[in-house]
C-alpha positions in Angstrom: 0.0 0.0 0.0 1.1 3.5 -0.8 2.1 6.4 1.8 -0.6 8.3 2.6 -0.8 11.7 0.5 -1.9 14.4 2.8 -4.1 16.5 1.4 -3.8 20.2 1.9 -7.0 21.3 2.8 -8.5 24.5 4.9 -12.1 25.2 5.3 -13.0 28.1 3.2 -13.9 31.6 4.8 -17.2 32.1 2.8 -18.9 35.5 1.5 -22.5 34.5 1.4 -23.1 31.8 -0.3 -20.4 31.2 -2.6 -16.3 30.8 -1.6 -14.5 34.0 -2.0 -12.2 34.0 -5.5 -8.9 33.9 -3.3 -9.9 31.2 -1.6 -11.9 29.4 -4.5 -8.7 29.6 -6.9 -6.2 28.6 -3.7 -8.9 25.4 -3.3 -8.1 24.4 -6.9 -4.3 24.9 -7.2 -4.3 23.1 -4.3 -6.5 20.0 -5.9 -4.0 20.4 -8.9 -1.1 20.5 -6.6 -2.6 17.3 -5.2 -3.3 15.5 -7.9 0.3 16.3 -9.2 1.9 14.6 -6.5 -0.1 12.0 -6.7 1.6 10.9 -9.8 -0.5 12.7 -12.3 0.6 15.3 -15.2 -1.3 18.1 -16.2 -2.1 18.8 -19.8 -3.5 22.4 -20.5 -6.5 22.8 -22.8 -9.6 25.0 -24.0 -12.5 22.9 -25.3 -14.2 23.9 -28.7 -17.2 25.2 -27.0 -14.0 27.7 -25.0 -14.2 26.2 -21.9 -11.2 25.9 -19.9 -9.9 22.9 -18.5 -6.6 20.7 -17.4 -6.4 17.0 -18.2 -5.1 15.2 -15.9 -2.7 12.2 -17.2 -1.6 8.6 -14.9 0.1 6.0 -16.6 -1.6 3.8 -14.0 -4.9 5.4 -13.3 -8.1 6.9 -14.8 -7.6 10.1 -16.8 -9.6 13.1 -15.1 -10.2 16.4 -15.6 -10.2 19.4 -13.7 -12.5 22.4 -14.2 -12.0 25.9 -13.2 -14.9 25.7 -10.5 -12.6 22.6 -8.9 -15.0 19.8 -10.0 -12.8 16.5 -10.8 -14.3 14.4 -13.5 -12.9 11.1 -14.9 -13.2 10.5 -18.8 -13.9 6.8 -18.0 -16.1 4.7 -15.9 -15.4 4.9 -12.0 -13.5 3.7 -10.3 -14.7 4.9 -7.2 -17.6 2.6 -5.7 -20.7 4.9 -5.3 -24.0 5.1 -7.4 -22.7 6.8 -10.3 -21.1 5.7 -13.6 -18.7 8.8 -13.7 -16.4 9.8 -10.8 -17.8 13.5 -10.3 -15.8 14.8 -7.1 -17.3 18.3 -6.5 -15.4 20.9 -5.2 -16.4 21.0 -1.3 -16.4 17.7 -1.8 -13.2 16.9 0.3 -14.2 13.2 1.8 -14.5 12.1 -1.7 -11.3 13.7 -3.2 -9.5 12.1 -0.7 -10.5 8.8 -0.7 -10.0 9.1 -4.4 -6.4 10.6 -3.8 -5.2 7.4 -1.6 -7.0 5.2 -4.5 -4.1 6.5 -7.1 -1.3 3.7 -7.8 1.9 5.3 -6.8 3.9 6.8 -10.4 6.6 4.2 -11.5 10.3 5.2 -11.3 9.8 5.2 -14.9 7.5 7.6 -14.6 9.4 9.7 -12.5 12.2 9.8 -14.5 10.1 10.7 -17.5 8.8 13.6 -15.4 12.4 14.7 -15.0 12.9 18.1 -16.9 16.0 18.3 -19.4 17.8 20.7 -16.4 17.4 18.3 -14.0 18.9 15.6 -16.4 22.0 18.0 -17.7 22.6 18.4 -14.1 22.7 14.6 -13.2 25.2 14.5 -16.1 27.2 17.3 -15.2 27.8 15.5 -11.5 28.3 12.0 -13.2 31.3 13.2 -15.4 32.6 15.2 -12.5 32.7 12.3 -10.2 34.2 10.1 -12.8 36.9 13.2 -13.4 37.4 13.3 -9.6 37.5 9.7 -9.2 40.2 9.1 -11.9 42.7 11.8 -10.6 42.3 10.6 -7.0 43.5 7.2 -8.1 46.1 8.9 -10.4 47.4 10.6 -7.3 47.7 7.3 -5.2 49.7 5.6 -8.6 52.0 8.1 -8.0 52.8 7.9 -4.4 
C-alpha cells in the first residue's frame, strides 16, 4: 500500500453563499497540486465550446479532468464505488477527493524519470562526469605515491 498523500485542505472563509475567489482559486491549485503529486501530469486545454480545462494524465490510473470551479471528473467509468457511472468529485467535496487521492497507484520510477525536466537531467550529467573526473585523478594521485 502506498504512503498516505496528505491533502492540503482549509475550510473556506465564505462570503454569502459562494467561496470568495482567493480562496476558490487557492482550493483548486491546491487540488492540482494534489493531484500532481499524486503521480498525475497536467495537460493544458480549451475545449471547442472555449471552456477551460486541465487534463489530468496517470500511466496507471483513470484520466480526469479538472474544471475551473474545482470539479474533478474522470473521462472513463469509476473507479470509485458509489452510485454513479462517472467519478464526479465536486469541489467541497473533500471526503471524496480524498479517498479518491489514496485510490491512485503510486507513479513508477519510470515515470518519474520521464517527469524529469532536461535541467534536471544536464545536471545529473554534469555531477556524473565530474565524479568520474574526480574519481580518476584521486586514483592517479595514489599511482603516484
Amino acid at each position: 500500500m502506498r504512503s498516505a498523500i496528505k491533502v492540503p485542505w482549509k475550510e473556506p472563509k465564505t462570503e454569502g453563499p459562494t467561496l470568495s475567489q482567493e480562496r476558490h482559486a487557492e482550493h483548486v491549485l491546491l487540488r492540482l497540486h494534489t493531484l500532481i503529486k499524486a503521480g498525475y501530469r497536467a495537460k493544458l486545454g480549451v475545449e471547442a465550446s472555449g471552456a477551460a480545462q486541465i487534463d489530468l494524465i496517470h500511466s496507471r490510473a483513470q484520466a480526469l479532468t479538472l474544471w475551473p470551479d474545482g470539479t474533478v471528473l474522470d473521462r472513463f467509468p469509476t473507479q470509485i464505488e458509489d452510485d454513479n457511472e462517472r467519478t464526479i468529485i465536486h469541489c467541497d467535496d473533500h471526503t471524496t477527493f480524498e479517498k479518491f487521492i489514496q485510490s491512485v497507484p503510486s507513479p513508477t520510477l519510470l515515470d518519474k524519470i520521464s517527469r524529469t525536466s532536461l535541467a534536471d537531467a544536464l545536471w545529473l550529467c554534469v555531477a556524473i562526469i565530474l565524479g568520474i573526473v574526480l574519481l580518476s585523478l584521486l586514483s592517479l594521485m595514489q599511482g603516484q605515491l
